[in-house]
C-alpha positions as a printed Julia matrix, in Angstrom:
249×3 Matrix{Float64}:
 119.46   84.2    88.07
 117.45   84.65   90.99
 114.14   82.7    90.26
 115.99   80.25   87.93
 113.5    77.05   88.1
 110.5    78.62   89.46
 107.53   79.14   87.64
 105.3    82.56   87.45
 101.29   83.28   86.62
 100.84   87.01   85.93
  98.11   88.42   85.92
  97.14   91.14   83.75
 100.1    91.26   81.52
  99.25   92.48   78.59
  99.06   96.33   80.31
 102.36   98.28   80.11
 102.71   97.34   83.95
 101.79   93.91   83.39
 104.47   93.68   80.48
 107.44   94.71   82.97
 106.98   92.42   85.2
 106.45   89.35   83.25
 109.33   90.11   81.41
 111.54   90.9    84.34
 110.66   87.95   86.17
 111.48   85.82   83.18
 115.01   87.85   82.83
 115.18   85.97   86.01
 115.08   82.62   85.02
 111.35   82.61   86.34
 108.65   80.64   83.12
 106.05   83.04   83.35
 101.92   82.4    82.27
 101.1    86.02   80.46
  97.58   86.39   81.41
  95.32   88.96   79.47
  91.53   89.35   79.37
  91.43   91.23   76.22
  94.96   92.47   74.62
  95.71   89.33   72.44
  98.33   91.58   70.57
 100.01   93.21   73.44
 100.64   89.77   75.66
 101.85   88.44   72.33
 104.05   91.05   71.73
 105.92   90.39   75.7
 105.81   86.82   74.71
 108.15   87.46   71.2
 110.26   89.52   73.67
 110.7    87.2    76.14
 111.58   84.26   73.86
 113.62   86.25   71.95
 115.24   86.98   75.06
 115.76   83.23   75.96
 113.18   83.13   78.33
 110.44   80.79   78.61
 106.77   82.06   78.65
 102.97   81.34   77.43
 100.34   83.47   76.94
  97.0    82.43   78.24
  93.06   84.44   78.21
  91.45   84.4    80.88
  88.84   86.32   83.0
  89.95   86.01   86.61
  86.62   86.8    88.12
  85.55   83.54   86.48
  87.08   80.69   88.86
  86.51   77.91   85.92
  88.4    80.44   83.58
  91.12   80.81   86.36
  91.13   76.97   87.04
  91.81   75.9    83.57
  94.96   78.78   83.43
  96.63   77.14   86.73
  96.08   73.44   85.17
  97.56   74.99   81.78
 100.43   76.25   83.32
 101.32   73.35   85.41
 100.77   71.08   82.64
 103.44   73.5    80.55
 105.52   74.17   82.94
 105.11   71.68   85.86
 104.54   73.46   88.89
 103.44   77.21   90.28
 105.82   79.25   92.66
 104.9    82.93   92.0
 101.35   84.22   91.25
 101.16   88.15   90.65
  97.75   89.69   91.11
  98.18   93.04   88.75
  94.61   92.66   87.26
  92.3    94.92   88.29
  88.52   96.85   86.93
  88.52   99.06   84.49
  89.04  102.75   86.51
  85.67  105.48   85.84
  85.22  108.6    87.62
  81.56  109.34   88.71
  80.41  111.25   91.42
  79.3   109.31   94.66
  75.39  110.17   93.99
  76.22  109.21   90.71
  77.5   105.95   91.26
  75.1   102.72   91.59
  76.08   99.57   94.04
  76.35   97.42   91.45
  79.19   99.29   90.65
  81.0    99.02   93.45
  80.48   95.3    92.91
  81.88   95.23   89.9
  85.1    96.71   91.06
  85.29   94.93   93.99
  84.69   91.46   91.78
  87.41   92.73   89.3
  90.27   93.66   91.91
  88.93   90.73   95.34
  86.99   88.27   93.43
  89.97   87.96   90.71
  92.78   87.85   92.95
  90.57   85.07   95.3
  90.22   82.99   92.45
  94.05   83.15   91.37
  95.18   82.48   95.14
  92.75   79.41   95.4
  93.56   77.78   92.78
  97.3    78.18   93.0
  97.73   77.16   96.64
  97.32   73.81   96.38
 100.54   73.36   94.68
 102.24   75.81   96.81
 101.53   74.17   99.82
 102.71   70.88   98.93
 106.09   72.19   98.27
 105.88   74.3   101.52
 107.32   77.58   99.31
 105.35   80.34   97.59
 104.75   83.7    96.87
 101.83   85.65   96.13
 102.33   89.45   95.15
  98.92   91.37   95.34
  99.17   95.21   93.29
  97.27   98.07   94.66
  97.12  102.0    93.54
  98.49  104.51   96.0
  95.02  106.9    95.33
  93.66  104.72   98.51
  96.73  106.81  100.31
  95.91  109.95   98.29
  91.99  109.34   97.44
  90.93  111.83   94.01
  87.23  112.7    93.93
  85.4   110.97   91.59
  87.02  107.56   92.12
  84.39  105.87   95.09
  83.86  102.56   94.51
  87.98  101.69   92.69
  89.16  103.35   95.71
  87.14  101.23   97.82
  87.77   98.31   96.27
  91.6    98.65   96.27
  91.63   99.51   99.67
  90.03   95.79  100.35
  93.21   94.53   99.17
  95.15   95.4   102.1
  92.91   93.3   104.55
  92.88   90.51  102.02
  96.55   90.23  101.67
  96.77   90.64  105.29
  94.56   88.05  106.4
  95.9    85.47  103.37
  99.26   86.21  104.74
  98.09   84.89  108.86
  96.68   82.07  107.09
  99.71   80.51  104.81
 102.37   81.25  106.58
 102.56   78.03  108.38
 102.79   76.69  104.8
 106.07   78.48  103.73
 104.01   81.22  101.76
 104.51   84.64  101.88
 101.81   87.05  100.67
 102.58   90.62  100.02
 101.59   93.95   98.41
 103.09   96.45   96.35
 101.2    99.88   96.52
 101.9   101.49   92.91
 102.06  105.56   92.03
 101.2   107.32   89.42
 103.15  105.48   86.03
 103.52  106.38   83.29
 101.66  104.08   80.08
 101.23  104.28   76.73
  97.6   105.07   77.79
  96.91  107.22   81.05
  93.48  107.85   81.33
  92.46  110.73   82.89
  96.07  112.35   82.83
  97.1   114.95   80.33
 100.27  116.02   79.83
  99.85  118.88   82.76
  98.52  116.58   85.09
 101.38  114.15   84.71
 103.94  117.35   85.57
 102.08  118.46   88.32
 101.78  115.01   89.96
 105.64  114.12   89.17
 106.14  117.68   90.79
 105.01  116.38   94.07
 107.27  113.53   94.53
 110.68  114.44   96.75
 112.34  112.59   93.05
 110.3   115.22   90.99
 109.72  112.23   88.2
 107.08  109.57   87.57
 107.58  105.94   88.04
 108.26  103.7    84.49
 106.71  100.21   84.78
 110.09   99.12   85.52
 110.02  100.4    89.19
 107.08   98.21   90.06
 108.3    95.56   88.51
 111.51   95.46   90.2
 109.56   95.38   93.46
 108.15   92.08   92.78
 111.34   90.71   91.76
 111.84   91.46   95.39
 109.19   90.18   96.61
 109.3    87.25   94.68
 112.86   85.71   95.53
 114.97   84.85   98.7
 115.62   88.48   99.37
 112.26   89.04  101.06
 111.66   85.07  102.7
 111.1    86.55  106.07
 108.49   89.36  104.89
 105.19   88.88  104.73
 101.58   90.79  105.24
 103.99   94.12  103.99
 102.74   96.87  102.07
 105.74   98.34  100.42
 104.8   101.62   98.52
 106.56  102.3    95.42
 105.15  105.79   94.78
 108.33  107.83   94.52
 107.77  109.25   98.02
 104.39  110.83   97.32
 102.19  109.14   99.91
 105.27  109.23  102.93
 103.44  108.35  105.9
């Protein structure tokens, strides 16, 4: 197994997305830390899985925009598990579509503190450990509508744009340290909820992908298994779009 001994946080698990790639990484050898704000049930539910699986894995609430809540996760999970190798940064604000004149500034501050404020938390208080074993990897997950904006979606757009500099300029800064820090910008996938996306607008977006087919959960997580093992130890500051060919650029 590829990540047999390391140790994972995800963030965000409980989502469909979320679900995928804790339990992949796990089906790795990796123990994972199932992080959910609200969806006791669901990061249960990828928990029983898991185990039942013969993986190891915890569930654990917190609200990453809260660095205390964050804090206490990272010192649960090393106390559990004994150190911190992977941290995936799928948690992100809740998506709303409201016209620009529409949309207050506070709101754009919300999104940016759910998708930058929650991810700087979760990389400060996991690099610590990473740097004193000189190996780490931080996975940062981004939507694809910054490529392909939609009207309506201002201030998530902007705020999942910021992502790229911040993974960029993490990246300058701990690589000296034997960290990589990477993103993975996601397409359109298909959930058990899909907001804004009936039935016709799922065809007609899977209709303009070369593979004519939307992505399952699966496909993004098996692009932070990459990201996460040996296989990518020499990449880092990479954007690697997992979109089905949508956004080609």
């Amino acid at each position: 197994m590829k990540l047999k001994g390391k140790v994972a946080i995800v963030t965000g698990a409980s989502s469909d997305r979320g679900n995928a790639i804790a339990e992949l990484l796990a089906s790795e050898g990796a123990s994972v830390t199932i992080n959910y704000l609200k969806s006791k049930k669901n990061a249960e539910s990828v928990l029983k899985r898991i185990e039942n699986s013969g993986g190891m894995a915890m569930t654990w609430q917190a609200d990453v925009t809260s660095k205390a809540s964050v804090n206490k996760m990272v010192k649960e999970t090393v106390r559990e598990f004994g150190r911190i190798d992977i941290l995936v940064n799928n948690a992100h604000s809740t998506i709303r579509r409201k016209s620009f004149e529409g949309t207050k500034w506070n709101e754009y501050e919300e999104d940016l503190s759910g998708t930058i404020k929650g991810a700087h938390n979760c990389c400060q208080s996991v690099i610590g450990d990473m740097k004193n074993k000189k190996w780490g990897r931080i996975i940062n997950i981004m939507d694809n509508i910054v490529n392909d904006p939609v009207k309506g979606y201002g201030s998530y757009i902007t705020a999942q744009s910021a992502l790229v500099g911040f993974t960029r300029s993490l990246a300058a800064d701990l690589g000296s340290f034997g960290i990589t820090v990477n993103l993975i910008n996601t397409g359109f996938t298909l959930a058990k909820k899909t907001p804004h996306a009936p039935p016709h607008v799922q065809t007609a977006i899977a209709g303009q992908t070369p593979l004519k087919r939307l992505a399952l959960p699966i496909a993004i997580a098996k692009a932070v298994r990459c990201y996460a093992s040996d296989w990518s130890d020499f990449v880092t500051g990479n954007c690697l779009t997992v979109d089905g060919g949508k956004t080609m650029h």
